[in-house]
C-alpha positions in Angstrom: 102.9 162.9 81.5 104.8 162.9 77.8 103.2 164.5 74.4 103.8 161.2 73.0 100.7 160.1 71.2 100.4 157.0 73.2 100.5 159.0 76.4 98.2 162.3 76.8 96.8 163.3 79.7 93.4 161.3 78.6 95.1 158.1 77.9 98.3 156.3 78.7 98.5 153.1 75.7 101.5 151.5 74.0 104.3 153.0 72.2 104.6 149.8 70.1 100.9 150.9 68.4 102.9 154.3 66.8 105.9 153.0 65.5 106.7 153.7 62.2 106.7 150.0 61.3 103.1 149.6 62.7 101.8 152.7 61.3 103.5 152.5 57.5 101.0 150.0 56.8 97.8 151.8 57.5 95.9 154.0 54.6 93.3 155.3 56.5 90.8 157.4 54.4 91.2 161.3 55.1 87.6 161.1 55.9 86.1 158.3 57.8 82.0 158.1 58.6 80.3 156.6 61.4 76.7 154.9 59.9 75.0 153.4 63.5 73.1 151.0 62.4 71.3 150.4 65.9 67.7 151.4 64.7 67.6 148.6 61.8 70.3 145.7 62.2 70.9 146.4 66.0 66.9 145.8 66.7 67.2 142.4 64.7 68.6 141.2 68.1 66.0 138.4 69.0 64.4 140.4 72.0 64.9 143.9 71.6 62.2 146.4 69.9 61.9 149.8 69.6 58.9 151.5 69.2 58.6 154.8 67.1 58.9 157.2 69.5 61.8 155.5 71.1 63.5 155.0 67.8 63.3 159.0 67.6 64.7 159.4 71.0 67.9 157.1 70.4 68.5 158.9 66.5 68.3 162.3 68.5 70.9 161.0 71.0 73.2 159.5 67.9 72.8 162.4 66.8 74.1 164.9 69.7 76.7 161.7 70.0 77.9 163.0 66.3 77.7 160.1 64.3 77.6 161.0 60.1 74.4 158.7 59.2 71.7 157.0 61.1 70.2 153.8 59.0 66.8 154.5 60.7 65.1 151.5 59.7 63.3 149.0 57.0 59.9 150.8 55.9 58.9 147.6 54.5 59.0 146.1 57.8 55.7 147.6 59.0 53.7 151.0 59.5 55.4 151.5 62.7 58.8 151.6 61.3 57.7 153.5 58.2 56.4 156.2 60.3 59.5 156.0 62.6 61.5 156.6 59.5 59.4 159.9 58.1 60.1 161.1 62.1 63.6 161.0 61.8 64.0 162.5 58.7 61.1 165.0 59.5 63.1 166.1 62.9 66.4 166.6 61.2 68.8 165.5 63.9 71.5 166.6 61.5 73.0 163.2 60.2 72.3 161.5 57.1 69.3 159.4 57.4 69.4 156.0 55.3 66.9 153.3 54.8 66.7 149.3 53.8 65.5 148.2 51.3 65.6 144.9 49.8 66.5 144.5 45.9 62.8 145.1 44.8 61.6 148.1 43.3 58.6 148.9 45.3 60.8 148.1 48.2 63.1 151.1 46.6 60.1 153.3 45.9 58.5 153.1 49.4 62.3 153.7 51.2 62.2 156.7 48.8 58.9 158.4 49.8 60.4 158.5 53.6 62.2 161.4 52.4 65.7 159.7 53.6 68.9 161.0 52.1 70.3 157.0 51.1 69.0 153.9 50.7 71.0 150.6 51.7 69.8 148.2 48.7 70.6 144.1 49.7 70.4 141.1 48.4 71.0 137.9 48.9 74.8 137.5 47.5 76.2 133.8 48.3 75.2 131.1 45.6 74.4 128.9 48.4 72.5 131.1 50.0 70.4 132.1 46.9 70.3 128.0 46.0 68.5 127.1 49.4 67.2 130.2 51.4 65.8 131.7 48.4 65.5 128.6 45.4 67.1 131.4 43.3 69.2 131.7 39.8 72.1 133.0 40.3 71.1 135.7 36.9 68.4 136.3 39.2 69.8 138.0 41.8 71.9 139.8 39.5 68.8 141.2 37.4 67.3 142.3 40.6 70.1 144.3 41.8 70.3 146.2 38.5 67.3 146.8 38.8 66.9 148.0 42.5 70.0 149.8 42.7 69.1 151.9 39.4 65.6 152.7 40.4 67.2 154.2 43.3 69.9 156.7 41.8 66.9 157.5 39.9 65.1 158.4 42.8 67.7 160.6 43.7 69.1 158.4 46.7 72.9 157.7 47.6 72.8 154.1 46.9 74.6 151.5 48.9 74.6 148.6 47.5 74.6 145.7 50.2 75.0 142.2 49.3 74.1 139.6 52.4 76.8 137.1 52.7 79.6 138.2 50.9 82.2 136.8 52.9 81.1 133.5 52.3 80.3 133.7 48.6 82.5 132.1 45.8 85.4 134.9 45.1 85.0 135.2 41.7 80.9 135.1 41.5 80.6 137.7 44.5 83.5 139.8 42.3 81.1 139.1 39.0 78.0 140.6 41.0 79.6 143.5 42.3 81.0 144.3 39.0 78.0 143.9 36.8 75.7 145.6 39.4 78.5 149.1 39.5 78.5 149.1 35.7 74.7 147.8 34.7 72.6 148.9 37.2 73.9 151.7 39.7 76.1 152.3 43.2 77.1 154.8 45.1 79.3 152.7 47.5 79.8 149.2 48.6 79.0 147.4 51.1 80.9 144.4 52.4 78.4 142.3 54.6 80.3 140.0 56.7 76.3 138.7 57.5 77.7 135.5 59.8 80.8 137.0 61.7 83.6 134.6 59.8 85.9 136.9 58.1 89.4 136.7 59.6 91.3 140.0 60.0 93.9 138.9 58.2 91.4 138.5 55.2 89.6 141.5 55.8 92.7 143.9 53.9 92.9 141.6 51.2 88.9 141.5 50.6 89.0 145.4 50.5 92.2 145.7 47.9 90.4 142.8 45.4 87.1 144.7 45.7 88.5 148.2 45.0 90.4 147.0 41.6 87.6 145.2 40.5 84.9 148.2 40.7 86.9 151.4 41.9 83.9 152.3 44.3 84.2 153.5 47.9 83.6 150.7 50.4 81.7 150.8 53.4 82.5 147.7 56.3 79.2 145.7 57.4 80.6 143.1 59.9 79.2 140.7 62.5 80.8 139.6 65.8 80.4 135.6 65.8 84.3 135.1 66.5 84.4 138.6 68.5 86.3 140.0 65.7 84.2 142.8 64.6 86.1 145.2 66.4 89.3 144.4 64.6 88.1 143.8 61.8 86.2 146.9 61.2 89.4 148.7 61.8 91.6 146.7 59.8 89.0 147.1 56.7 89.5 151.1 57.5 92.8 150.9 57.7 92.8 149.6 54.4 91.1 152.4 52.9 87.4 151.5 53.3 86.2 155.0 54.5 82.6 154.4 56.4 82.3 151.7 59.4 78.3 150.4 60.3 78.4 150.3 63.8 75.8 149.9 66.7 75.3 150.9 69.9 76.2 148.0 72.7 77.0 146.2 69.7 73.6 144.8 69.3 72.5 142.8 66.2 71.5 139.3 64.9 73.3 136.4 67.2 76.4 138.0 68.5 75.8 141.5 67.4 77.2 143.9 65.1 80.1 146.1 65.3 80.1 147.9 69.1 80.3 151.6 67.9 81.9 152.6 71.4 84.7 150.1 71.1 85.6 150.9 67.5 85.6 154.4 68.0 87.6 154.5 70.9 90.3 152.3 69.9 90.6 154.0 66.7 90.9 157.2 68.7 93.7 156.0 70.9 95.4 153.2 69.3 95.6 154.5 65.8 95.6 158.3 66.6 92.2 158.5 64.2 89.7 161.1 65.6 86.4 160.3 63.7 85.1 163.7 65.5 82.2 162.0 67.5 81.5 163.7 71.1 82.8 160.9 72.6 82.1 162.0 76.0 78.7 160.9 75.1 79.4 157.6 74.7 78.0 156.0 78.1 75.1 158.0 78.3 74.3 157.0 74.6 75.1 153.3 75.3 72.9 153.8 78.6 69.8 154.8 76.8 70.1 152.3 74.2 70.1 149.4 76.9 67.2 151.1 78.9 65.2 151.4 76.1 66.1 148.0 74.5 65.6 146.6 77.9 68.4 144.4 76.4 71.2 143.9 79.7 74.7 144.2 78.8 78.1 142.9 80.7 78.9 145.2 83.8 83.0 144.5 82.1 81.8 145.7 78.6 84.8 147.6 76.9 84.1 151.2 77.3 80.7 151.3 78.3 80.4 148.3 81.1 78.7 150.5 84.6 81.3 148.6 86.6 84.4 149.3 84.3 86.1 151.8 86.7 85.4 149.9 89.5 88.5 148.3 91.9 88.1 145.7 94.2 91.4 143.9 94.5 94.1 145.2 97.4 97.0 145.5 95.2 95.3 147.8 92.8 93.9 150.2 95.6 97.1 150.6 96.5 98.6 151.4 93.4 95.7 153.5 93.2 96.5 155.3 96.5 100.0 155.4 95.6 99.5 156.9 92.7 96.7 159.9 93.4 95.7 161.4 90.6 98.4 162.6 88.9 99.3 159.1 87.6 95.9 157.7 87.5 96.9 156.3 84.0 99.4 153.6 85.8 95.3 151.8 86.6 93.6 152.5 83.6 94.8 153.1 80.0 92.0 155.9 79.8 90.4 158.5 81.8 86.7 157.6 82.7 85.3 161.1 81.4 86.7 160.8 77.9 83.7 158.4 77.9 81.1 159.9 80.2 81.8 157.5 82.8 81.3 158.2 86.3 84.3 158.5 88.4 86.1 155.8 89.8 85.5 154.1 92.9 86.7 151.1 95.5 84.6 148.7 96.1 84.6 145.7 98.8 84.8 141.9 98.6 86.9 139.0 99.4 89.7 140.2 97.2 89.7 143.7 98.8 93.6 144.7 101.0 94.7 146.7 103.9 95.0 149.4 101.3 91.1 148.7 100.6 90.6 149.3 104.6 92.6 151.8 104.5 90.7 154.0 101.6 87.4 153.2 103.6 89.1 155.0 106.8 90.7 157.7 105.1 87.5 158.4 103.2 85.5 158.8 106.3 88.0 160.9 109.0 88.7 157.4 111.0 92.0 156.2 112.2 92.9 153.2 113.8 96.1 151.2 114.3 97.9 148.4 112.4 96.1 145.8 114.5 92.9 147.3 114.5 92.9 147.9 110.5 94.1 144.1 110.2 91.3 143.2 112.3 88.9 145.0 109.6 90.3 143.3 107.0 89.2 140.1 108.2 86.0 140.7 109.1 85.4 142.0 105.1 86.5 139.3 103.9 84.4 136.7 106.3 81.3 139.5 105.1 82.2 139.1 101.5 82.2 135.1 101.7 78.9 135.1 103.5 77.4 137.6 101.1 78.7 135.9 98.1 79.1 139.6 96.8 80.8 143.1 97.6 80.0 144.9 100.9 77.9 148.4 100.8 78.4 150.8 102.9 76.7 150.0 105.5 78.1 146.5 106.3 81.6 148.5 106.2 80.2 151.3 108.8 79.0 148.0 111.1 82.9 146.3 111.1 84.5 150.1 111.4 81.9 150.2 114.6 82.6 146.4 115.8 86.1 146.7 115.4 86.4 149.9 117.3 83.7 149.7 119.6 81.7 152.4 118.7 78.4 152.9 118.0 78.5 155.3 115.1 81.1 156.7 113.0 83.0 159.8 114.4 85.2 161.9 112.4 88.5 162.9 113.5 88.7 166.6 114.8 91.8 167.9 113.8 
């Protein structure tokens, strides 16, 4: 164990992430916020919906989870979600609760009576997008958004202003709208919406520099995960000096999701030595929840949060880990399963198991048996593992311990 940043006795990554070289380029904001998005953007994944009690029951759990703002929902979507929204405000979780509105002042008005603390104001933004989704003027969607963004600093809200498609709008008219709407109409912050997942992160830096000179606002990082760039993205736009990430849970959302909060937060945590002060021991339990009550399934292998992350199969791992104990745990994994609220570690058995995989089993149960016998053993798992087409439970290893060594039950060794 070191006190190197790279290497505490929670995680074990690379000293090539803290060099100075790496890090002189970073301008992190002193203060970065967390705005899940799960409730609103994450349930626009085509088959997930939450009703209003469950919506309450995941803001609660973002909440003990420690995120800074929970975008509960879009009141104009229907009653349900309207009254989902008063809940969450009513229950006062303790984050910052924010609605959706679109750029329409009754749509502003009714966010507003929810009692919520922000209102994320969108419109369509690409001149493509307003030409033939919408069969809009361009003037139009500017007048609207002066419109909508005023009414709702009048209203009293924090007003983000959220413009769909702004990655893949003409640079100069999507600088023109942002500009006219901050000095015209009214905005708190801005959002930029990667809506179809197809900003680079090489881009990402530049899009956050051009955006700050041209209105001198703080930004706030909307991105999709199309390409599976969100992650990286999302930190290279904070990194930057955009200062509030919209994450979601799982990283659900429209086609290939949103942001994944777990990921982000994590790798910010341990990669870039920035602590967002979440509870991040919550993070599996949180993720959990969200699944269960989205009854959305998501990748046993997910990145932080997958139920079968911690699990080892192969033989030369096992015996790293038995090698190892756990004193040098971090050789396996470059994090320690509770910083997420992950159950502990555990072998498992299949085709690609080792003698060291036997010889866990044995050791875990008070057996001992010789070189030939634990040979033997191995075979017969991996004949069991082929047949199954899957690992081996316990009680197909109790049966080849028992054929093996010709017993009829397991005995433990009396010292």
């Amino acid at each position: 164990m070191t006190d190197q940043p790279w290497h505490t006795e929670k995680w074990f990554v690379s000293p090539w992430d803290f060099l100075p070289e790496v890090k002189d380029q970073f301008q992190f904001s002193q203060k970065i916020e967390i705005h899940d998005v799960t409730l609103r953007d994450g349930e626009q994944q085509a088959g997930i919906l939450f009703r209003r009690d469950e919506k309450v029951r995941i803001a609660e759990a973002l909440a003990a989870l420690g995120v800074n703002r929970i975008e509960a929902g879009t009141p104009a979507v229907s009653k349900e979600d309207e009254a989902a929204v008063r809940e969450i405000v009513r229950c006062k979780f303790g984050p910052k609760i924010f609605a959706l509105a679109r750029c329409i002042v009754e749509d502003v008005k009714r966010v507003a009576d929810c009692g919520v603390d922000g209102a994320i104001v969108e419109i369509p933004c690409s001149e493509h997008m307003l030409q033939y989704a919408y069969k809009w003027p361009l003037e139009k969607a500017i007048d609207m958004s002066i419109a909508a963004t005023r009414a709702a600093h009048d209203e009293g809200l924090y007003v983000v202003f959220f413009p769909i498609d702004s990655t893949r709008s003409g640079i100069d008219w999507y600088l023109t709208l942002i500009e006219r709407v901050a000095s015209e109409g009214w905005m708190d912050a801005l959002a930029l919406v990667d809506t179809a997942g197809v900003l680079s992160a090489h881009a990402v830096p530049l899009m956050v520099k051009r955006a700050q000179e041209r209105i001198h606002k703080p930004l706030e990082l909307h991105f999709h995960n199309d390409f599976g760039h969100a992650v990286v993205n999302t930190i290279a736009g904070l990194a930057a000096g955009a200062s509030v990430a919209h994450l979601t849970m799982n990283g659900i959302g429209e086609r290939a999701g949103n942001t994944p909060l777990e990921e982000t937060v994590i790798s910010l945590l341990i990669q870039y030595g920035v602590d967002v002060g979440l509870n991040y021991e919550r993070l599996y339990s949180t993720a959990q929840l969200v699944r269960q009550i989205g009854r959305f399934p998501t990748a046993d292998n997910r990145p932080v949060t997958g139920d079968r992350l911690f699990h080892v199969e192969s033989g030369i791992i096992t015996d790293w880990w038995r090698n190892c104990g756990e004193d040098h745990i971090l050789e396996i994994f470059p994090y320690r399963w509770d910083l997420v609220g992950q159950p502990e570690p555990k072998i498992v058995y299949g085709k690609l198991s080792g003698t060291a995989s036997v010889l866990a089993f044995l050791d875990q149960h008070g057996i001992k048996a010789t070189e030939g016998e634990v040979g033997e053993m191995l075979l017969l798992l991996k004949e069991k593992a082929i047949e199954k087409k899957s690992e081996l439970n316990e009680e197909d290893m109790d049966a080849i311990v028992e054929a093996v060594l010709k017993r009829t039950k397991l005995v433990p060794t009396v010292d």
